[in-house]
C-alpha positions in Angstrom: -52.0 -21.2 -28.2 -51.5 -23.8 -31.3 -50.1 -26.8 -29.6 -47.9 -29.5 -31.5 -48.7 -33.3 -31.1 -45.9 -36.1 -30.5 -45.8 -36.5 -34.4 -45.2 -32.9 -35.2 -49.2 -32.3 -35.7 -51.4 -30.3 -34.4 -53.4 -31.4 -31.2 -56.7 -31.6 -32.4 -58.5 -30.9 -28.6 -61.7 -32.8 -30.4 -62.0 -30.5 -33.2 -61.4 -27.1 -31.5 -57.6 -26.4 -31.4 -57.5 -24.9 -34.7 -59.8 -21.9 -35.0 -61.2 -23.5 -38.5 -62.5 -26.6 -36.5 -65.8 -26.3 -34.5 -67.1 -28.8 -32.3 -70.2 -30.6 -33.7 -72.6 -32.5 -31.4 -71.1 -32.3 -27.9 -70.7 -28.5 -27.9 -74.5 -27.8 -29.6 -75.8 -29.2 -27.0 -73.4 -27.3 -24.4 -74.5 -24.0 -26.5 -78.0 -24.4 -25.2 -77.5 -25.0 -22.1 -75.0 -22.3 -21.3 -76.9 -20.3 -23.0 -79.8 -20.2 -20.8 -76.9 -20.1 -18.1 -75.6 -17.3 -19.3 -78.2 -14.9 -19.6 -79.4 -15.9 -16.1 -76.2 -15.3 -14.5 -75.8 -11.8 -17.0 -79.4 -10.2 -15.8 -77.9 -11.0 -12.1 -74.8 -9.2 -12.6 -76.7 -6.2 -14.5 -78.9 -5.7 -11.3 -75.8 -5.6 -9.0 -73.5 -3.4 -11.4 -76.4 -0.8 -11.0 -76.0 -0.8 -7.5 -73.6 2.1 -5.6 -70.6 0.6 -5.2 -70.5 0.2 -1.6 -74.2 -1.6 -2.0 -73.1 -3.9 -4.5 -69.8 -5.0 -2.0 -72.0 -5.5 0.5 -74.5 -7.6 -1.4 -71.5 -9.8 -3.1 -69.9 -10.1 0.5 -72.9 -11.3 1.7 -73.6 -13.6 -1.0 -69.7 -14.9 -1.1 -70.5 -15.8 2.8 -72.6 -18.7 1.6 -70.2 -20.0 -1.4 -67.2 -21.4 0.6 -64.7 -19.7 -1.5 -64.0 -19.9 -5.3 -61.8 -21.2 -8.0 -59.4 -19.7 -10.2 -57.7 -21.0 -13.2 -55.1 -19.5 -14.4 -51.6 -19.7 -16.4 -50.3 -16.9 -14.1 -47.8 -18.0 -11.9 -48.0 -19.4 -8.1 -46.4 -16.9 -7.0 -48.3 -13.7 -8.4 -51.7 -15.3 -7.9 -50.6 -15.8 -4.0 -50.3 -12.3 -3.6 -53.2 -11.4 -5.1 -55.1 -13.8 -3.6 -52.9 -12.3 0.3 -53.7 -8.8 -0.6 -57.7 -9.7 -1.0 -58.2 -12.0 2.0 -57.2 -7.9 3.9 -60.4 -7.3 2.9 -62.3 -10.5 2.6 -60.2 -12.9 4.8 -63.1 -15.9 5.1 -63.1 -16.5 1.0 -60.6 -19.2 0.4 -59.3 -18.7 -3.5 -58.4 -22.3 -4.8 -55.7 -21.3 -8.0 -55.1 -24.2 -10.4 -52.3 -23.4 -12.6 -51.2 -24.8 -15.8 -50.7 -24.6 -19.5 -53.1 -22.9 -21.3 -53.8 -25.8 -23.6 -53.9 -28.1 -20.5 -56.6 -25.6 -19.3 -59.2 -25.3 -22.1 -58.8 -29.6 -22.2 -59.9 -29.4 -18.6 -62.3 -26.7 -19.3 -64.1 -28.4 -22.0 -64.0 -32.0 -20.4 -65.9 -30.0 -17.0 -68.2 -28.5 -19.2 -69.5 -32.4 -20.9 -69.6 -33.6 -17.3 -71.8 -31.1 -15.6 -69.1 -30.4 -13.7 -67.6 -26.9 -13.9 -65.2 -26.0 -11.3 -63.8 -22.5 -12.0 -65.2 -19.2 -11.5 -63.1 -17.5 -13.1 -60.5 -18.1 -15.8 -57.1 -16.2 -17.1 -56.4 -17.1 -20.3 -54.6 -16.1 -24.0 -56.2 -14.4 -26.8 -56.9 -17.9 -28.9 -58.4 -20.5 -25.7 -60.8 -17.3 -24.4 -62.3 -16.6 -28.1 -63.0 -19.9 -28.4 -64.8 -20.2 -24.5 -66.2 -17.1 -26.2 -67.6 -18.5 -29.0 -69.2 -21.3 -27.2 -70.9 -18.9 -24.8 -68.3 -20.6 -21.5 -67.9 -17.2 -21.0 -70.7 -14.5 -18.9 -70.4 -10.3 -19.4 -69.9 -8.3 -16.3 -68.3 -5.1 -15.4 -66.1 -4.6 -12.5 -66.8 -1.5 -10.5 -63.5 0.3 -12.3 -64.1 -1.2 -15.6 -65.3 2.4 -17.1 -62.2 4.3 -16.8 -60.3 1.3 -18.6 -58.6 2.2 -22.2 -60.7 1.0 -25.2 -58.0 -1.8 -26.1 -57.9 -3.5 -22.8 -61.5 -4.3 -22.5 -64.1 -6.1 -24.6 -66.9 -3.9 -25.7 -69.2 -7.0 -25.1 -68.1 -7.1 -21.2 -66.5 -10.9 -21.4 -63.0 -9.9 -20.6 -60.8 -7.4 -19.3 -57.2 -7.3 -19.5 -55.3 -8.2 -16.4 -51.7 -6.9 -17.4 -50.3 -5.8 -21.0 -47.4 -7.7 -22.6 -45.3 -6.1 -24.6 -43.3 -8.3 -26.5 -38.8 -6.8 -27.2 -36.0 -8.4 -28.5 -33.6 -9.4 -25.9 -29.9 -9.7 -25.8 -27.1 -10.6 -23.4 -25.5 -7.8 -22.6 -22.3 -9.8 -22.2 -22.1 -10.5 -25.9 -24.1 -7.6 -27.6 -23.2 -4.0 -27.0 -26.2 -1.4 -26.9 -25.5 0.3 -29.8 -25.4 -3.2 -31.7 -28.8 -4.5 -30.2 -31.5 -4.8 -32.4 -33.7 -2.0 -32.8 -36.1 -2.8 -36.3 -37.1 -5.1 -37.9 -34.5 -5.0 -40.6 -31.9 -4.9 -38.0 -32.7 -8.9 -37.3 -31.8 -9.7 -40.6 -28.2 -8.2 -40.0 -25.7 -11.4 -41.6 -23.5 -11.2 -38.2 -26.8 -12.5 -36.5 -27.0 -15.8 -38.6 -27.5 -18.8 -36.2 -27.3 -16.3 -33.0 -31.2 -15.4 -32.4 -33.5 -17.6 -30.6 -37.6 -18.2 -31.4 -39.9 -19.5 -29.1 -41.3 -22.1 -31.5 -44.9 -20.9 -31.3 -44.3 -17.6 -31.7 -47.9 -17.1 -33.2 -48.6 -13.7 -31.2 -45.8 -12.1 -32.6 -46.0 -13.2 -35.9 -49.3 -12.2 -36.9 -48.6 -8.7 -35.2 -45.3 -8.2 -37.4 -47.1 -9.4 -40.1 -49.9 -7.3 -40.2 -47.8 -4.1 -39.9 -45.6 -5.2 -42.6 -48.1 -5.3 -44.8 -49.8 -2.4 -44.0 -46.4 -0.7 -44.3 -44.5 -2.0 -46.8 -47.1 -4.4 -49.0 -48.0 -7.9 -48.5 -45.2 -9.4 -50.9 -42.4 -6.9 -49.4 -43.7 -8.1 -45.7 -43.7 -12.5 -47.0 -39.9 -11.7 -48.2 -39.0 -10.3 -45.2 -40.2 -13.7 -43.0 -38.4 -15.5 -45.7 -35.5 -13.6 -45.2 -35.5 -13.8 -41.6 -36.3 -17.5 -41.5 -32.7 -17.7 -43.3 -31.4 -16.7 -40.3 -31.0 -20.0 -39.0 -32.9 -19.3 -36.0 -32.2 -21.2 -32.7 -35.6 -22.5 -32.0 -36.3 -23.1 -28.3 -40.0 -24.1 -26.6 -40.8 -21.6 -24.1 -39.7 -18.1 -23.6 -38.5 -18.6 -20.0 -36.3 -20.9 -21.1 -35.2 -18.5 -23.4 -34.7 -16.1 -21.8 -32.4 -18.1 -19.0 -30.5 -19.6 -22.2 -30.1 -16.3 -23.6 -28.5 -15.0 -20.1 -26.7 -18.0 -19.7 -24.6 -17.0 -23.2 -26.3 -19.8 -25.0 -27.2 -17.5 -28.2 -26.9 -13.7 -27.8 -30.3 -12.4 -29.3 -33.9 -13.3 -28.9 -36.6 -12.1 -31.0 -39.4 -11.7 -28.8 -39.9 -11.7 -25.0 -41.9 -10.1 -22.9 -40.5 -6.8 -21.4 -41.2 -7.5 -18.2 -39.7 -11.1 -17.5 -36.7 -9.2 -19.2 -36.8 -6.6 -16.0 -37.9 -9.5 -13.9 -34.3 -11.4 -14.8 -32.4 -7.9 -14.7 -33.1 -7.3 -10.9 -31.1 -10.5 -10.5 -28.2 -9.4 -11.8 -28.5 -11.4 -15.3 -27.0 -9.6 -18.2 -29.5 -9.0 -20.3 -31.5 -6.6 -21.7 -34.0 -5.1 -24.1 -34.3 -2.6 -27.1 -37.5 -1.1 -28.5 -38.4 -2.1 -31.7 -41.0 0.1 -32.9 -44.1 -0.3 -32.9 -44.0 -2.7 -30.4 -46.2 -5.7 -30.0 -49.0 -6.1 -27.0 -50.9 -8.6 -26.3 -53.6 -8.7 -23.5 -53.5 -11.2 -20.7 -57.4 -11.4 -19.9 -59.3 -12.0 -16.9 -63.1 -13.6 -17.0 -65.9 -14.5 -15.0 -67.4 -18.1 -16.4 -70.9 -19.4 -16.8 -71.1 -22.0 -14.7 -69.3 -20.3 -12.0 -70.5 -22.4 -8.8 -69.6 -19.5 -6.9 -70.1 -16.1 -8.7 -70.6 -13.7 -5.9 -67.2 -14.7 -4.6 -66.0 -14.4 -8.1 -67.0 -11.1 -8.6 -65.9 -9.6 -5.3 -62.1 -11.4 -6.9 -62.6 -9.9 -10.4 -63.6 -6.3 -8.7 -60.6 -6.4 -6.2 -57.5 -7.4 -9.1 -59.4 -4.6 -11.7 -59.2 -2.1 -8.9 -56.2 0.5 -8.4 -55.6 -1.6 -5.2 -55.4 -5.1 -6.9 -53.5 -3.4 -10.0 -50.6 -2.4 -7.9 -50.5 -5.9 -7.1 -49.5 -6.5 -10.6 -47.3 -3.5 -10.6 -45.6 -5.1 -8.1 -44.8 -8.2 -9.6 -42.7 -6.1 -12.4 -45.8 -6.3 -15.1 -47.8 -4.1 -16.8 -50.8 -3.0 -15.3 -53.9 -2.5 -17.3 -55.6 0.2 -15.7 -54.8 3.3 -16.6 -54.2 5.1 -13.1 -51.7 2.4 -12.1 -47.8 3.1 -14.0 -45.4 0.1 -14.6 -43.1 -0.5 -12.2 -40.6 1.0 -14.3 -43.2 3.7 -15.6 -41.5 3.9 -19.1 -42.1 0.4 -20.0 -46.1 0.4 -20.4 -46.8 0.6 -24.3 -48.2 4.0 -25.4 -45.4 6.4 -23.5 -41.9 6.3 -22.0 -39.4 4.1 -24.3 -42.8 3.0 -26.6 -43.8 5.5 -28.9 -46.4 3.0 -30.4 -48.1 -0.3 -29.8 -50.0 -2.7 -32.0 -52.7 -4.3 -29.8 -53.7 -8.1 -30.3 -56.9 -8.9 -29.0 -58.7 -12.2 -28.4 -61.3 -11.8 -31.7 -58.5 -11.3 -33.7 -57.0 -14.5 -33.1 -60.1 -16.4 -34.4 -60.2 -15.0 -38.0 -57.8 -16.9 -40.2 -56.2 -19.0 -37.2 -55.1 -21.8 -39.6 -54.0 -19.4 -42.4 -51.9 -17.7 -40.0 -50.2 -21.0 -38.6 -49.7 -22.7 -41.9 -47.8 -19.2 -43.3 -45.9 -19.3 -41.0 -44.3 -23.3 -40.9 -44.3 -23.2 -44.4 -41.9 -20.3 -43.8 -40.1 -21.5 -41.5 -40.5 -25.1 -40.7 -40.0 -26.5 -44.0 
């Protein structure tokens, strides 16, 4: 999301890091043409999704024959992308799917600098809430719907057709169950501002995601100066700030601090199947965010991209996902640990972050929250 320059600033991405900064002459210019792009590429789609399903396989495997594979960018790991991209080549073994992975900052600079050459790479792109709006906003970005895309939930899907979600993350504290009984684990939010943990919870330092969620509810439930005392009060805490939550979470099993404040369930399950001690408590209602998946514009090879995009939204491709311990969108396909996906099991309740919502007071958000606790 919001990333931090070498003099504690924000990386300014030409003008389009922080959601209150647009680009001015490049990207008008890139709005006209992708616009004509996109609507091109969108009427194509709309005459295949019409097709039967089996017509409109055939007609993208044909068409894919001719694109010599496709490219994916993503900030999903080697290692799940691989299988994903295994389990496809079963049914489409001449498409060669070239995965670039990095940050998601790292992505949208490459992105963007593609898009002022003329020379878009990716087909399709996996991205956080804040990097797709913007690609959003500056029409990057082409509706479709996969052949399952119907029976997704509501929260999981734009009702424009740019995105659908991948895989859910639902965001816990963690502990180390070495140094933090069960009973003792956190399990509200008031329970974080307990004195004993003082100096003994870890923050990702760009915790943005969570902190708008928690915010938001806190207002709603309690009033917006009741839910600003509580992030003061917490910020007290003398939180252990760390960059990353993998590293985190390895720190937090290695004994380095006995409590983080938010994590995603399933790297939590991922590092419990090791045989680290650690674990999670639910603290109601939890926090999801969506991990998208989109077809772009300038895709230089779309029929291969949507035969990719149709495969990983499909039961089949989901149990990919499932798989790999997270937490599958589509409704037909359980977690791996069927009472972890938000909505049922040990989640009563989940507050949903979508990409929009990441646009709309983007700085306001940011600035809150390091005048709280930065400074």
């Amino acid at each position: 999301m919001w990333a931090r320059g070498p003099d504690g600033g924000h990386i300014d991405w030409s003008g389009i890091m922080r959601p209150g900064l647009m680009i001015k002459g490049i990207v008008s210019l890139l709005l006209v043409a992708t616009s004509v792009q996109a609507q091109t590429r969108e009427s194509t789609l709309a005459a295949l999704g019409k097709l039967p399903a089996a017509e409109r396989q055939a007609r993208l495997a044909e068409g894919a024959k001719k694109e010599n594979g496709l490219v994916w960018y993503s900030s999903t790991t080697a290692e799940d992308a691989l299988a994903l991209s295994k389990k496809f080549n079963e049914r489409h073994p001449t498409i060669k799917i070239n995965h670039f992975r990095s940050s998601s900052e790292k992505l949208l600079e490459r992105i963007l600098a593609e898009s002022r050459a003329n020379a878009f790479k990716a087909d399709i792109v996996t991205l956080p809430e804040l990097e797709l709006s913007l690609m959003i906003k500056r029409k990057m970005l082409v509706r479709y719907e996969a052949v399952e895309s119907s029976v997704y939930p509501a929260e999981t899907k734009d009702p424009r057709g740019f995105w659908t979600g991948l895989y859910t993350s639902a965001w816990v504290p963690g502990y180390n169950t070495k140094q933090v009984a069960k009973e003792q684990a956190p399990r509200s939010y008031k329970d974080l501002l307990n004195p004993k943990w003082k100096g003994n919870i870890a923050m990702d330092n760009e915790p943005y995601n969570w902190y708008v969620i928690s915010l938001n509810y806190l207002e709603k439930r309690d009033g917006k100066e009741a839910a600003a005392n509580y992030m003061k009060q917490l910020a007290a805490q003398q939180l252990q700030w760390r960059k990353g939550h993998s590293l985190i979470g390895q720190l937090m099993a290695a004994g380095e601090f006995p409590i983080a404040s938010e994590l995603q369930v399933h790297t939590v399950e991922r590092a419990k199947a090791t045989g680290a001690p650690v674990e999670w408590s639910p603290l109601e209602p939890v926090s999801a965010t969506i991990n998208t998946i989109s077809p772009v514009t300038r895709s230089p090879h779309p029929h291969a991209a949507m035969l990719l995009l149709d495969f990983i939204l499909s039961e089949e491709g989901q149990k990919v996902i499932q798989a790999a311990n997270y937490l599958p969108s589509h409704p037909k396909v359980p977690a791996k640990q069927a009472d972890l996906k938000p909505g049922g099991g040990r989640f009563k309740r989940a507050l949903y972050h979508t990409p929009d919502s990441q646009l709309n007071d983007g700085d306001a958000w940011v600035d809150y929250f390091e005048k709280t606790f930065l400074k």
